[in-house]
DOBAKE-548153 format. One record per atom (N, C-alpha, C): z, x, y negated. Coordinates in steps of 0.1 Angstrom, whole numbers, plus 2048, in hexadecimal, padded with zeros to 3 digits. Atoms other than C-alpha are relative to their C-alpha. Example, Ala and Ser with C-alpha at 12.3 -4.5 7.8 and 13.67 -1.06 7.14 Angstrom:
80080980C 84E87B82D 8008097F4 8007F780B 84788980B 8087F87F5 
REM end
This chain:
80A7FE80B C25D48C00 7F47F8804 80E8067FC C07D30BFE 7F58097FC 80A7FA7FE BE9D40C03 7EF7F77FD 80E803806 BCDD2AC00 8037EA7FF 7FA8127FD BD1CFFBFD 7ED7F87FD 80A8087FB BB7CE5C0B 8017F37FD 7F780C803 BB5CC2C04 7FF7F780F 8018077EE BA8CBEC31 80080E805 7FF7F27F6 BB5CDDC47 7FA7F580B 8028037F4 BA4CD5C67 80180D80D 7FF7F17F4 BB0CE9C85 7F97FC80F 80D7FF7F7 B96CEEC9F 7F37FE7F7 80E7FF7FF B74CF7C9B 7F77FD80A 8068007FE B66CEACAE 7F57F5803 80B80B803 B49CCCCB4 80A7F57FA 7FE812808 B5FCAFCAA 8088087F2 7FE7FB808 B71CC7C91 7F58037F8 80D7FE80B B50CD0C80 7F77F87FC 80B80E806 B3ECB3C83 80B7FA7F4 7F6809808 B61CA2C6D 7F98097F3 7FE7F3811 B5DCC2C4F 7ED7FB7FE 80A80380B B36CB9C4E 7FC7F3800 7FC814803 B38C8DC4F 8048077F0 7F67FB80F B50C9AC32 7F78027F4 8077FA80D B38CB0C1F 7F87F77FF 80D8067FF B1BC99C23 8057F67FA 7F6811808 B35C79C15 8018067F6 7FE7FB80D B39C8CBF8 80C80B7FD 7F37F7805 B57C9FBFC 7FE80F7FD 8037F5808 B58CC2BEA 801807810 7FB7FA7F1 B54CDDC09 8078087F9 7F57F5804 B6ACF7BF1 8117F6806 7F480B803 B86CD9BF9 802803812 7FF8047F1 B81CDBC24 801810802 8017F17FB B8ACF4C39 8027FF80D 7F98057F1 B8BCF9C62 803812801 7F57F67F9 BA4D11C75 7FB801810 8018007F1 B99D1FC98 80380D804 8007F17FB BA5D38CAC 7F9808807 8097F97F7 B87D40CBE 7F68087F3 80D7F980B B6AD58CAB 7F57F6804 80A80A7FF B4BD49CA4 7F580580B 8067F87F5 B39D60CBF 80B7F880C 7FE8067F6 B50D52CD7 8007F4801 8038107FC B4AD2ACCF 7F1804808 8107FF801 B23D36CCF 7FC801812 8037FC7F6 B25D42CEE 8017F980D 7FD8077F7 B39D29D05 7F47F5809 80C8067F9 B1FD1DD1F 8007F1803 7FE80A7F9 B32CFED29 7F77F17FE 805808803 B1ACDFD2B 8067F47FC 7F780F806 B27CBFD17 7F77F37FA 80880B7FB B17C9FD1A 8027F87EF 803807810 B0BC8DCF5 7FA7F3801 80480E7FF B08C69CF5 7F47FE7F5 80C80480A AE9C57CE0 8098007F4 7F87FF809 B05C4DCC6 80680D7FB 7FC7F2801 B11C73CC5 7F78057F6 80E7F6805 AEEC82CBF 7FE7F87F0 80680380D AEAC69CA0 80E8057F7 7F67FC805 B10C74C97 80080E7F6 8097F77FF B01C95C99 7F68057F5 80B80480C AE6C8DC82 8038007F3 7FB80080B AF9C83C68 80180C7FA 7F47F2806 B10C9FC66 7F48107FE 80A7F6801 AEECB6C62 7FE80E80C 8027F67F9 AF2CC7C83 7F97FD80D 8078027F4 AD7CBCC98 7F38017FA 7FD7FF7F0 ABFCBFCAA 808812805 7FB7EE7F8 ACFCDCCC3 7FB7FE80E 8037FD7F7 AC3CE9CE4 8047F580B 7FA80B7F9 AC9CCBCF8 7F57F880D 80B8067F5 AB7CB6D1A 8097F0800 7FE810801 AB2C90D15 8037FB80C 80080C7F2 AC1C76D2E 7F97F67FC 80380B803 AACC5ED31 8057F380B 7FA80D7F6 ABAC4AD4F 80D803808 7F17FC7F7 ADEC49D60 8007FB80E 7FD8057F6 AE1C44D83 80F7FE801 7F08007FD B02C38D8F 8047FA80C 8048017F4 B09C32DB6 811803805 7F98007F7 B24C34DD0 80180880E 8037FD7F1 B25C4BDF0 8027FA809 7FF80B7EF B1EC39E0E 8017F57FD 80080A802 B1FC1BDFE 7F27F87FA 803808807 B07C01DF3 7FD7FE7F4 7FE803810 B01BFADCD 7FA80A7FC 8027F980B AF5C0BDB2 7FD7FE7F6 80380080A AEEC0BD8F 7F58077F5 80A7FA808 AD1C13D75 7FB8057F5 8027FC810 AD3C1DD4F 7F3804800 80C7FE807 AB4C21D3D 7FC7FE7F3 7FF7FE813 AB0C2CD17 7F47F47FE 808802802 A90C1BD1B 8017F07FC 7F880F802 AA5BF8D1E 8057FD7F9 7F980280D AB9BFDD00 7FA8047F2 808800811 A9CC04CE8 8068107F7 7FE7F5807 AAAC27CE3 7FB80A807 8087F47FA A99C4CCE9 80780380B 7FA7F97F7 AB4C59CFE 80F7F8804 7F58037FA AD3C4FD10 80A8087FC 7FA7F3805 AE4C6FD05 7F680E802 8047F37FC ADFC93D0F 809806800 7F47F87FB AEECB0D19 7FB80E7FA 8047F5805 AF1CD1D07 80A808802 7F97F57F9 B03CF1D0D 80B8027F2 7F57FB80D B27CF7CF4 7F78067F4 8087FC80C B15D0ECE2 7F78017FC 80A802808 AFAD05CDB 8027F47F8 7F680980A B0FCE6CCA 8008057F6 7F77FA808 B21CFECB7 7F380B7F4 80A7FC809 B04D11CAA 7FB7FC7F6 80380880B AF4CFAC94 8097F97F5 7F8806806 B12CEBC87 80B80F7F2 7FF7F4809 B1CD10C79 7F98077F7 8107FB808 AFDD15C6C 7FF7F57F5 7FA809811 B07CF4C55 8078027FF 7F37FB803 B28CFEC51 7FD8097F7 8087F4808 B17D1FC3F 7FD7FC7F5 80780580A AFED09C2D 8067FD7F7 7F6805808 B18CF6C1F 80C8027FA 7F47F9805 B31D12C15 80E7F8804 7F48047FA B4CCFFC2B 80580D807 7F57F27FB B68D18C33 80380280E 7F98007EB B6FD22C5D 80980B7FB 7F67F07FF B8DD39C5D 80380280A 7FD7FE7F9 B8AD4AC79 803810805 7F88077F4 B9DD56C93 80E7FC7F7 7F680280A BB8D47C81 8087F0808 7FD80A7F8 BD3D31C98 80D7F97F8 7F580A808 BE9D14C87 80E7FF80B 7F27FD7F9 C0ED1FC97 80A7F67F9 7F680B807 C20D06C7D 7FB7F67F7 7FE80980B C21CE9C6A 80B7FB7FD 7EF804803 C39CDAC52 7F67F67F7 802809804 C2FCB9C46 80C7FB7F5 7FC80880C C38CB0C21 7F97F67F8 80380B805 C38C95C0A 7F17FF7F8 80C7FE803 C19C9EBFC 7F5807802 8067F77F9 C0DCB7C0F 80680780E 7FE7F87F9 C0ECCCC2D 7F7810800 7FD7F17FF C16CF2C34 7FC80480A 8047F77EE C02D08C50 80380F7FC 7FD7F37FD C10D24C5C 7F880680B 80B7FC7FD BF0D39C69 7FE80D802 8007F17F5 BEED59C85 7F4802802 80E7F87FE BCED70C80 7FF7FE80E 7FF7FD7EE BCBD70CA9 7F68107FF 8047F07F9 BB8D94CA6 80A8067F8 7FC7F7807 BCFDA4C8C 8157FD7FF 7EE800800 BF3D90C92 8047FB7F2 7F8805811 BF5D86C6A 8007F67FF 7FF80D808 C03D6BC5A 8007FF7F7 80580380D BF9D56C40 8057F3800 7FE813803 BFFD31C32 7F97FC7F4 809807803 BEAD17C2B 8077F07FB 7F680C808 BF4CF6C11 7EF7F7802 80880B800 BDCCD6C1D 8097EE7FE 7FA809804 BDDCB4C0D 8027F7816 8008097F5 BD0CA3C33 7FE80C80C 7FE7F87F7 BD4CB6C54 7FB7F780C 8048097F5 BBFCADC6F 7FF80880B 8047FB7F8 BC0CBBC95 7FA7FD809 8108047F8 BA1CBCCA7 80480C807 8007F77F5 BAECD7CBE 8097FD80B 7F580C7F8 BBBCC3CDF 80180B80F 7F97F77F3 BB8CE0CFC 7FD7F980B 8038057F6 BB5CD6D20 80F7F6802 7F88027F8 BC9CBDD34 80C807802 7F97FA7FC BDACDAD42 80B8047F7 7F97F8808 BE8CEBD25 8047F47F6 7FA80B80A BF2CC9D10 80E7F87FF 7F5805803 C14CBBD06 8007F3806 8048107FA C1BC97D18 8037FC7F1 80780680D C0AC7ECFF 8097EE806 7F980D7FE C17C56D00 7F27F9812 80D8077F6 BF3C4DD19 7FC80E805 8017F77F7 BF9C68D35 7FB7FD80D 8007FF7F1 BEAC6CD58 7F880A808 80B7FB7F9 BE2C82D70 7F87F980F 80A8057F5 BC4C7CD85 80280680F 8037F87F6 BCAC96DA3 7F6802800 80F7F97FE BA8CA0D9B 7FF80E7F9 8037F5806 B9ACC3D93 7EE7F97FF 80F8037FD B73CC3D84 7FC80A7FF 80A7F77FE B5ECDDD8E 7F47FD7F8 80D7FF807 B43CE5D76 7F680E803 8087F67F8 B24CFAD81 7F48007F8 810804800 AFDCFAD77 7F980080E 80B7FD7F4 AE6CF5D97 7F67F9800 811806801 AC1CEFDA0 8027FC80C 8048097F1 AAECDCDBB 7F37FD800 80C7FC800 A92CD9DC7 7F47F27FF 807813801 A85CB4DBD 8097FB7F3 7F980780F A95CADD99 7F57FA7F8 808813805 A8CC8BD86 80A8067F5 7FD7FE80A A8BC9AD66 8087F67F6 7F980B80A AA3C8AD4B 8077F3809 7F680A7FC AB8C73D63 808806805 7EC8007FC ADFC77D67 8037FD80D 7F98067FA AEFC6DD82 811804804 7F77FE7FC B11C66D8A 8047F880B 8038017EE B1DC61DB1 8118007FE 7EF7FE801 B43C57DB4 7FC801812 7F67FF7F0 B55C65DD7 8077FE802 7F18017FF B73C5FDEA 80980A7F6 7FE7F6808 B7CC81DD4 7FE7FE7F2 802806810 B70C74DB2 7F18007FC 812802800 B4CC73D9F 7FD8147FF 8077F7800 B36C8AD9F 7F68017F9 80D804808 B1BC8CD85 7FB80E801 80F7F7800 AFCCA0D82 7FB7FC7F2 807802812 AEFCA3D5A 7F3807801 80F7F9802 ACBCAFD57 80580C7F4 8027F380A AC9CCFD47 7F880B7FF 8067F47FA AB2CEBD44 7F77FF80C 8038017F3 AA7CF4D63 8027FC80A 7F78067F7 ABBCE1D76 8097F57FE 7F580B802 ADDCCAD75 80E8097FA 7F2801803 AFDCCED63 80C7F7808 7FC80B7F8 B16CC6D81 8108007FC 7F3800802 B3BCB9D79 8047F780F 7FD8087F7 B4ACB3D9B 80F7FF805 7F2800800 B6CCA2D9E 806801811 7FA8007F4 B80CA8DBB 811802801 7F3801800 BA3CA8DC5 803811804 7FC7EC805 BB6CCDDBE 7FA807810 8037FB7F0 BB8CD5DE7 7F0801802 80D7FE7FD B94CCEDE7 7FB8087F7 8027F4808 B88CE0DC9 80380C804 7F87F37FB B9CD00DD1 7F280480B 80A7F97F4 B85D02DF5 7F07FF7F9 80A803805 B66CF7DE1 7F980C7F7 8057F980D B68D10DC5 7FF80E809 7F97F87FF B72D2CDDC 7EF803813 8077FC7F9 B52D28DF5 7EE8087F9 80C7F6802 B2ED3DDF3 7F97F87F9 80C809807 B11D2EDDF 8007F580C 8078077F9 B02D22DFF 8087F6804 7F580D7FD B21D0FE0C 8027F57FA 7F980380D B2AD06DE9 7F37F0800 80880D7FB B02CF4DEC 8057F480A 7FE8097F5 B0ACE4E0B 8057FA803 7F480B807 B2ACD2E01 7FA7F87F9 80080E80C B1BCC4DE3 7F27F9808 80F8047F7 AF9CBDDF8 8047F2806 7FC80B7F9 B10CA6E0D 8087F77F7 7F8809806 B24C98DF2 7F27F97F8 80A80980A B03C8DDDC 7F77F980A 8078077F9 AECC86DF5 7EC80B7FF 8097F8803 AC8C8FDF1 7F17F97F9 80680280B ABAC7EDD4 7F88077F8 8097F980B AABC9DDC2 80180D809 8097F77F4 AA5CAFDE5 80880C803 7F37EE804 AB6CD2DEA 8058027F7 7FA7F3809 ACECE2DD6 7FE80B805 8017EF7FF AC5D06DD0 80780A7FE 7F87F8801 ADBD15DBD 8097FC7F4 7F480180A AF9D16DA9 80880B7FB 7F77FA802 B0AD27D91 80B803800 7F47FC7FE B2DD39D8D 8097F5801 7F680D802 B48D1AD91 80B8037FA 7F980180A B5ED13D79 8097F2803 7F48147FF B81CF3D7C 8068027F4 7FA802808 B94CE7D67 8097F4806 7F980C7F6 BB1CC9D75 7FE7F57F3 80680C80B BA7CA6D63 8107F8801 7F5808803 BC2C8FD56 7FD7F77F1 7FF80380F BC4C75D38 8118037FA 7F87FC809 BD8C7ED1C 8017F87F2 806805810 BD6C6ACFB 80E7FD7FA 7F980580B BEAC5FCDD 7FB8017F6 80680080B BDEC51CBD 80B8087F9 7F67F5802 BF6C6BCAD 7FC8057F1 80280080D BF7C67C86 80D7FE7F6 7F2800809 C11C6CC6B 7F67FC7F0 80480580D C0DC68C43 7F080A7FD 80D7F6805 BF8C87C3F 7F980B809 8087F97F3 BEDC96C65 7FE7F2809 80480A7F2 BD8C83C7F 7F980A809 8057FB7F4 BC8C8CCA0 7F17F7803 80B8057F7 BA7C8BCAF 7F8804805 80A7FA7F4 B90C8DCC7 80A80380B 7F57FA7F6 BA2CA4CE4 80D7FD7FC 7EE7FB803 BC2CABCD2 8057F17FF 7FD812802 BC3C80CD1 8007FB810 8018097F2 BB8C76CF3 7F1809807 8087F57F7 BAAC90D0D 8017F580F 8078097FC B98C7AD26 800806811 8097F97F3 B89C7ED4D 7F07FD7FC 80F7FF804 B64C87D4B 7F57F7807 80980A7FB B59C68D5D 7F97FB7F5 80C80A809 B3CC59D48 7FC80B7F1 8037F180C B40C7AD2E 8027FA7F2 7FE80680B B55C6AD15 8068077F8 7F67F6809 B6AC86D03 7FB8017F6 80580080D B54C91CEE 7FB7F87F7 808808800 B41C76CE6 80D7F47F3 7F7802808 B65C63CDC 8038097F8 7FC7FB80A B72C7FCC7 7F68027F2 80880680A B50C7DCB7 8007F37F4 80081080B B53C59CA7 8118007FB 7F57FF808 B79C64C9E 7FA8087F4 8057F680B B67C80C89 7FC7F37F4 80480580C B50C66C78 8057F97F9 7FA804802 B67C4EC74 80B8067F6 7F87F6808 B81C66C65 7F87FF7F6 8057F880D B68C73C4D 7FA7EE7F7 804806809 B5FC53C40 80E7F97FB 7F7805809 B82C45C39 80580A7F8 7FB7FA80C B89C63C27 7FB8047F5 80A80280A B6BC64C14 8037F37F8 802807808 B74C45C08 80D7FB7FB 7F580680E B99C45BFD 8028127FE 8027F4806 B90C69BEF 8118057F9 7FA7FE80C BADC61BD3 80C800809 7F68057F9 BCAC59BEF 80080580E 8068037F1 BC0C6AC11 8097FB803 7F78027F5 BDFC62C22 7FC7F3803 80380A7FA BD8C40C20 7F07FA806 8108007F7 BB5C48C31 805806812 8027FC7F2 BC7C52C55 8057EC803 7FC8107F6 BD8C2DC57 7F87F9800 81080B7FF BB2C1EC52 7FD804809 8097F87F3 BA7C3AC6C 8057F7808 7F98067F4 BC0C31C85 7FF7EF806 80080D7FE BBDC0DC80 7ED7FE809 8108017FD B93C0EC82 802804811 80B7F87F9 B90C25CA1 80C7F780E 7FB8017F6 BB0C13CB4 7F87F880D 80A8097F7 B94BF8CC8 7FB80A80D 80C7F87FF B7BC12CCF 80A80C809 7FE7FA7FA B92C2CCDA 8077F980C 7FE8097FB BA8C17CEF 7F57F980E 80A80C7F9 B8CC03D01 7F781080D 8037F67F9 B7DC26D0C 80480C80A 7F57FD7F5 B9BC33D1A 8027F780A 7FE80A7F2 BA0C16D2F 7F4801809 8078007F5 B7DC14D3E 7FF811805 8027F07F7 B7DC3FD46 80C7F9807 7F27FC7FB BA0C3BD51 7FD7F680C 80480C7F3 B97C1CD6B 7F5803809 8097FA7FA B79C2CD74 80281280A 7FC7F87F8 B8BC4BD7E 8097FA808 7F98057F2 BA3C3CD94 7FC7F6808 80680C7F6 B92C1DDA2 7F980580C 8097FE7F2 B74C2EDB4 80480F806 7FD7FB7F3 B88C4ADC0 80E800805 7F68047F9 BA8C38DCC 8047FB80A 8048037EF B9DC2EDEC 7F680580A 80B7F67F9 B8BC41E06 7F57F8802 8068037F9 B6DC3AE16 7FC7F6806 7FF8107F8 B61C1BE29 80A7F67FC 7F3808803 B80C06E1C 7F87F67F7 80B80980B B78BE4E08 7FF8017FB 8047FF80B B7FBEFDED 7F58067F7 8077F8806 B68C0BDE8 7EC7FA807 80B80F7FD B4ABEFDFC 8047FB7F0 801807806 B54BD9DE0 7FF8077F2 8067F980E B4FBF1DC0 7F4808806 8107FA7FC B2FBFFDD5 7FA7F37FB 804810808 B24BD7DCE 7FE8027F2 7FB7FC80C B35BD9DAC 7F28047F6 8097F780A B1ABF4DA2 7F37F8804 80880C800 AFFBDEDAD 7FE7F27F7 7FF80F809 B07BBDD9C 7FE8067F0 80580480F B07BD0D7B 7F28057FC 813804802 ADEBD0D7F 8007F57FC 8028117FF AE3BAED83 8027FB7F3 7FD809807 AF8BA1D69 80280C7F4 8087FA806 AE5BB3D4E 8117FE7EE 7F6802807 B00BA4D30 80B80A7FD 7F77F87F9 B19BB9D3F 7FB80F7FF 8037F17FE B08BD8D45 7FD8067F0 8077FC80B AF8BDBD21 80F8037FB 7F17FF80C B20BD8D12 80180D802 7F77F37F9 B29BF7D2B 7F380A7F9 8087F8801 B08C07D22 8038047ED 7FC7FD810 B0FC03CF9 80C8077FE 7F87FE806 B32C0CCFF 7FF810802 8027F17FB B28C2FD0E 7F78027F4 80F7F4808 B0BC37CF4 8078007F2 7FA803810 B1EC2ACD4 80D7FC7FC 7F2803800 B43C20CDC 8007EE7FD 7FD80C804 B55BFECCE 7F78027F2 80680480D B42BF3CAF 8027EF7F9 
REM end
């Protein structure tokens, strides 16, 4: 029995799924016509602490889609460096004629604002409500839809079906552009006692990078390491837990003080442009990334707007608005996978002292130098392919 019919089911709710439903409204499309599926409550998006890194391009994405500003700490400059090596590197918003570099804001406080348009705009969330089937027909597709607090089912008739719910690494089906990294990343908040308000830094090790996001009172830390190392990492006291990362960063922003609860997750890419006549993929559920340079979201962002404008504009036809998507975003996505993906394995595929890891210590040096170069890498991180 159908139950309710859409002319864009979107499953996930969450930032790249909601940013898609309000692009949409704001193009013109009717919001009685959109609908998103999540199986989390909206108290528990609201609440998820985890910090997620928003490129300059993002925040104007953002903008658009009427869910900004949100509680957020401006980068204004990126450090980027090598342990024990030589080289480094310097981003500066102030060099590209824009306010900010990105920023970094906490899940929910993402999710906040964007539900609070969602409301405005009488766009529908059905939640907790998990998409257990589809059956792709000639003019439509059929979701078959599990209350998750109550166990009911229901079914749902949309003309386009888009899934913006991609899951970790861990828990994902092998995709065509698979790898694992042998890294776990440890995510934390901690202070210190000399912070250089509003600059980033990321610090690759023999173990992988390590970045530091400004936030709050402190840093948002994502630190990659290999599983064996993680495991003893996550499993020592605060004070230890300092005195590890003390020696893996160095002492650029003077003591670490303290750190919150730690939290892993194991990193891997995953992607496939993954589109039929009348379902596509994106964001996560497309191409789930490693968090070198903090591109996940950032990509599934410019799938959202992208999305929302080819379907805004063959309104009369969507299907033939995913083979425009897929064609537009293949550059862009593509180009961004290769440099994360090169960037996770290059600088930690060789230990220590070795030439190789001398000669990308260099590497990050020269691109001060040869300014051409650095501005492409710096546009492709703030705004993607264009």
């Amino acid at each position: 029995m159908i139950t309710s019919d859409f002319d864009i089911a979107i499953c996930g709710a969450g930032p790249v799924g909601q940013a898609l439903a309000l692009l949409l409204y704001r193009q013109g499309f009717p919001a009685e016509r959109i609908t998103l599926f999540d199986a989390k409550t909206a108290s528990q998006s609201e609440q998820d602490a985890r910090s997620i890194a928003i490129s300059y391009g993002s925040q104007q994405i953002l903008q658009r889609a009427g869910s900004w500003p949100v509680k957020a700490t401006a980068i204004h400059e990126i450090h980027v460096s090598r342990r024990r090596h030589f080289g480094r590197s310097l981003m500066r918003a102030v060099d590209y004629d824009v306010p900010a570099l990105g920023y970094v804001a906490r899940y929910g406080d993402i999710i906040g604002p964007m539900q609070k348009a969602l409301a405005d705009a009488n766009i529908q969330v059905r939640r907790p409500f998990q998409v257990i089937d589809t059956d792709e027909q000639d003019d439509h597709v059929v979701l078959t839809l599990k209350d998750t607090q109550t166990g009911a089912l229901s079914v749902a008739r949309t003309k386009i079906l888009v899934q913006a719910e991609g899951g970790t690494f861990a828990d994902q089906s092998q995709r065509v552009q698979r790898h694992d990294y042998l890294q776990t990343a440890i995510i934390a908040h901690v202070t210190c006692d000399q912070a250089l308000p509003q600059r980033a830094f990321e610090r690759f090790t023999e173990q992988g990078p390590l970045a530091l996001l400004p936030q709050e009172d402190g840093y948002a830390l994502v630190w990659c390491a290999r599983p064996e190392m993680a495991e003893k990492l996550v499993t020592l006291d605060d004070a230890a837990f300092l005195s590890a990362l003390q020696s893996a960063f160095g002492h650029r922003l003077g003591n670490f003080q303290t750190a919150t609860k730690r939290l892993t997750y194991p990193l891997g890419l995953n992607a496939q442009a993954s589109a039929s006549k009348r379902c596509v993929s994106i964001g996560n559920a497309a191409q789930t990334l490693h968090p070198v340079a903090g591109q996940g979201l950032n990509l599934g962002l410019r799938d959202a707007h992208t999305l929302a404008k080819c379907l805004s504009r063959k309104s009369a036809e969507l299907e033939s608005a995913i083979a425009l998507f897929i064609q537009q975003r293949q550059t862009d996505r593509q180009l961004t996978i290769r440099i994360t993906d090169s960037m996770a394995r290059v600088f930690a595929s060789s230990p220590d002292g070795s030439l190789t890891q001398s000669l990308l210590g260099l590497s990050l040096g020269g691109l001060d130098v040869f300014k051409p170069l650095k501005n492409l890498l710096a546009g492709q991180m703030m705004f993607g392919w264009r």
